[in-house]
LOBALUM-555479 format. One record per residue (C-alpha): residue number from 1; chain; x, y, z. Coordinates in steps of 0.05 Angstrom, whole numbers. Each point is the difference from the previous one (the first is absolute). Layout:
BEGIN
[node NUM,A,[X,Y,Z]]
...
//
This chain:
BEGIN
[node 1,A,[329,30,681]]
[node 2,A,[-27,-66,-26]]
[node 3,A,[-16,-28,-72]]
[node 4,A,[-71,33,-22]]
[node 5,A,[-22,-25,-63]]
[node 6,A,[-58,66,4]]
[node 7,A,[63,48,-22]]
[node 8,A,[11,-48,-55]]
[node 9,A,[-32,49,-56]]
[node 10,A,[-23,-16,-70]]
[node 11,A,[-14,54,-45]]
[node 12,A,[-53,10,-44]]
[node 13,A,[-32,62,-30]]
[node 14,A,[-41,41,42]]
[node 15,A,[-84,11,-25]]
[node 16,A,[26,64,-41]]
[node 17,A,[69,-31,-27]]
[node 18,A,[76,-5,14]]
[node 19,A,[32,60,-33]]
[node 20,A,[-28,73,-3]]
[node 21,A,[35,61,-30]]
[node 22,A,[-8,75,13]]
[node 23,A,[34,64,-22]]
[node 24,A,[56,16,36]]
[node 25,A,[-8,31,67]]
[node 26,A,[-71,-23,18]]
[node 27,A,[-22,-3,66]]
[node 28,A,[31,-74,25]]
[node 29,A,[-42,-50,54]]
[node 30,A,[35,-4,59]]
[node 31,A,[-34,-65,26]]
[node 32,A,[-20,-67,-36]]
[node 33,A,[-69,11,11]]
[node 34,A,[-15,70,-29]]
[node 35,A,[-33,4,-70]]
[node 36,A,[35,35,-52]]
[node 37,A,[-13,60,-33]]
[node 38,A,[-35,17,-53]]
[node 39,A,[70,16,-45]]
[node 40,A,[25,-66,13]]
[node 41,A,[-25,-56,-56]]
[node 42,A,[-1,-69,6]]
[node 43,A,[43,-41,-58]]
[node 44,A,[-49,-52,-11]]
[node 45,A,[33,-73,4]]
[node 46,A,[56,-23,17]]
[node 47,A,[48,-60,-27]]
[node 48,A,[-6,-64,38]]
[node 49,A,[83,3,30]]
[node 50,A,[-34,61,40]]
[node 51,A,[34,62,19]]
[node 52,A,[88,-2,7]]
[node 53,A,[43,49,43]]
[node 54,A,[67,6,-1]]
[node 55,A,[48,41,50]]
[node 56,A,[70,-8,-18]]
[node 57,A,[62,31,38]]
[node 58,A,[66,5,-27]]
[node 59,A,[55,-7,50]]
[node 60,A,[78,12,-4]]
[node 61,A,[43,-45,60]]
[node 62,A,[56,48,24]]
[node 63,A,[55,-42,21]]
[node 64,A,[62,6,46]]
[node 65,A,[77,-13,-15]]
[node 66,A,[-13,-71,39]]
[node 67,A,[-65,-13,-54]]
[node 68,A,[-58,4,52]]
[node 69,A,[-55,38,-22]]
[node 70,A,[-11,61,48]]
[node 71,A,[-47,42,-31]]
[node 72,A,[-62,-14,-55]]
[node 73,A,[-23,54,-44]]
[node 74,A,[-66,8,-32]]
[node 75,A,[13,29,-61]]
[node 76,A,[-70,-9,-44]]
[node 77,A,[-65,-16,26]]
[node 78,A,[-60,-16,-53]]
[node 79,A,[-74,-15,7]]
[node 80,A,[-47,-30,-57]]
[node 81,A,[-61,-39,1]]
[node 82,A,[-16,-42,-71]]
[node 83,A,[-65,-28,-20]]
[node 84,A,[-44,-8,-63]]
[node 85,A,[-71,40,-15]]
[node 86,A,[-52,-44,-31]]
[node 87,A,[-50,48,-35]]
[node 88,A,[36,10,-73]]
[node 89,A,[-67,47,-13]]
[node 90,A,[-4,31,69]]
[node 91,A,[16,89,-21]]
[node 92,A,[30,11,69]]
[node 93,A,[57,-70,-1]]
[node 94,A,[12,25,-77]]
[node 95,A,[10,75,36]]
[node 96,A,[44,-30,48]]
[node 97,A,[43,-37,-51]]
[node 98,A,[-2,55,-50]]
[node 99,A,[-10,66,27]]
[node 100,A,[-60,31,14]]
[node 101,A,[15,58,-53]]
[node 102,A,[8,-61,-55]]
[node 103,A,[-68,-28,11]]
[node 104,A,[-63,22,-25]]
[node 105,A,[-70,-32,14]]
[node 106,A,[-49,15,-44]]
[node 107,A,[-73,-34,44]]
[node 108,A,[-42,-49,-28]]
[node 109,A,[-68,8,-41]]
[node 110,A,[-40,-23,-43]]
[node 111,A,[48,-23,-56]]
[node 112,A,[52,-18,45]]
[node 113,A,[28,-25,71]]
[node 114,A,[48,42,30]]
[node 115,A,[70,16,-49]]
[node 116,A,[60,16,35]]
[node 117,A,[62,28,-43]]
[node 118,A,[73,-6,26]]
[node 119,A,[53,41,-17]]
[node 120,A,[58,-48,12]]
[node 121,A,[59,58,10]]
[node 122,A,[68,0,38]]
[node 123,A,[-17,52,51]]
[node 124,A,[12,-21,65]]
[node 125,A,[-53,-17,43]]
[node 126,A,[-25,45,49]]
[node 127,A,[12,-12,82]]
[node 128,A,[-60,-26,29]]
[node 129,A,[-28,-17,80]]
[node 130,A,[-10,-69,3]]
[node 131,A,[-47,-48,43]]
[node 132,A,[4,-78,5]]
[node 133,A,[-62,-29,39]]
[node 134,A,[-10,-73,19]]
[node 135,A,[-33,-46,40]]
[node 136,A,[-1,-70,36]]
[node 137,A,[-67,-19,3]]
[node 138,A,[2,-59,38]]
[node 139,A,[42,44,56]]
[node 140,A,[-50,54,-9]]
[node 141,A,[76,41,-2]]
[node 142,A,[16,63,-53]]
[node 143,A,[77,21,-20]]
[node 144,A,[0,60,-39]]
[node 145,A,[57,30,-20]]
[node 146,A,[10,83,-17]]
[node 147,A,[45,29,-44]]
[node 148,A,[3,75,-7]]
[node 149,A,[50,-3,-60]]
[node 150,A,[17,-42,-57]]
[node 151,A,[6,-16,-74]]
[node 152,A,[-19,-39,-50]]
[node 153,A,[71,-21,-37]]
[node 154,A,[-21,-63,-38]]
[node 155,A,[-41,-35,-27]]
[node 156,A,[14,-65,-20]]
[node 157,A,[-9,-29,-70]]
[node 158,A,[-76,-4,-29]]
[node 159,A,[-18,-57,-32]]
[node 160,A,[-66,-7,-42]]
[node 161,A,[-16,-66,-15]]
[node 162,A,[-71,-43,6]]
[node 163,A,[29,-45,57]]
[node 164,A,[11,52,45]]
[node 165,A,[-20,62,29]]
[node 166,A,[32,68,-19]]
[node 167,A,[25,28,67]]
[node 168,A,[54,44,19]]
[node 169,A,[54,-25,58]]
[node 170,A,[14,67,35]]
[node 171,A,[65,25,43]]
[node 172,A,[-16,56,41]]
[node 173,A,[69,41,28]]
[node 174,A,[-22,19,67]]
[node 175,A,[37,71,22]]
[node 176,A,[15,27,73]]
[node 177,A,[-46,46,25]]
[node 178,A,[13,70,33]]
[node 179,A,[-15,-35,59]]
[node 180,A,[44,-51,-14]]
[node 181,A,[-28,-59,-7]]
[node 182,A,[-18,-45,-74]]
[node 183,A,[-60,-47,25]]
[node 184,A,[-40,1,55]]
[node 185,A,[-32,-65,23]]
[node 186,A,[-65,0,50]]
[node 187,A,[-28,-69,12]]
[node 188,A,[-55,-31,50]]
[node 189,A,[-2,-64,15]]
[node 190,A,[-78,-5,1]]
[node 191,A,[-4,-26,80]]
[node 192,A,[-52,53,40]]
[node 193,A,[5,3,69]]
[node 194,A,[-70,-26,29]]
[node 195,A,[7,43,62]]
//
């Protein structure tokens, strides 16, 4: 097959955003191009390095008497995707980060805007179904990809100050599936057939 610079894809959030979070076991797309549920909310924005994901396999060589490997093992396999959530005010990136159960919004009136309290604890964080939508607008393409299970299991260190934002850099654990897969990728490539 030769060089096509159209499956050269650059990602950039889709019109609703790059990271949405429901409760575990929701109803997951199984396309790129259906619209997510009602349980699934969007994040907000996204940090400018974009969306990371990591696979990594751990291997063990098996060697002979004569020192020629003859066998590789697999002996760990790990999935995580890291990125960093914008919207220091947004209720739903402050559940993610914090636990629902630790947040409380109390809506806005006529004294005040809307007040969120955290409850910054040490209970873990509760497993979550993940989606990751983005586009390539000049391509007209979409790469969304679906995870069923994972975990927030840091958040990386918060800094307040007046030259920068407060944001919160994210790794997500990504676990296997009972169907036995971690991520599930759908893409399109945005060329219709005319016929």
């Amino acid at each position: 097959m030769a060089e096509e610079v159209g499956n050269v894809y650059a990602a950039e959030p889709s019109a609703s955003g790059a990271a949405f979070v429901a409760p575990l076991g929701t109803t997951l797309p199984t396309d790129v191009d259906t619209p997510l549920g009602g349980a699934f909310v969007p994040l907000g924005y996204v940090g400018e390095d974009g969306i990371t994901e990591t696979s990594e396999r751990t291997t063990d060589e098996k060697k002979d008497m004569g020192g020629r490997v003859v066998k590789v093992l697999q002996t760990e396999y790990n999935h995580s995707f890291t990125f960093v959530l914008l919207e220091s005010l947004n209720a739903d990136v402050l559940k993610t980060i914090y636990g629902a159960d630790n947040v409380t919004v109390t809506p806005a009136n006529s004294v005040h805007g809307t007040q969120v309290k955290v409850r910054k604890t040490s209970k873990k964080l509760p497993h979550a179904s993940w989606v990751f939508d983005t586009i390539d607008s000049e391509l007209g393409a979409k790469y969304r990809n679906v995870v069923g299970d994972g975990q927030v299991i840091s958040v990386g260190d918060i800094v307040m100050a007046s030259s920068d934002t407060i944001e919160y850099e994210v790794e997500l654990k990504v676990f296997e599936t009972a169907s036995g897969e971690y991520v599930t990728t759908y893409t399109d490539d945005g060329r219709k057939d005319a016929s």
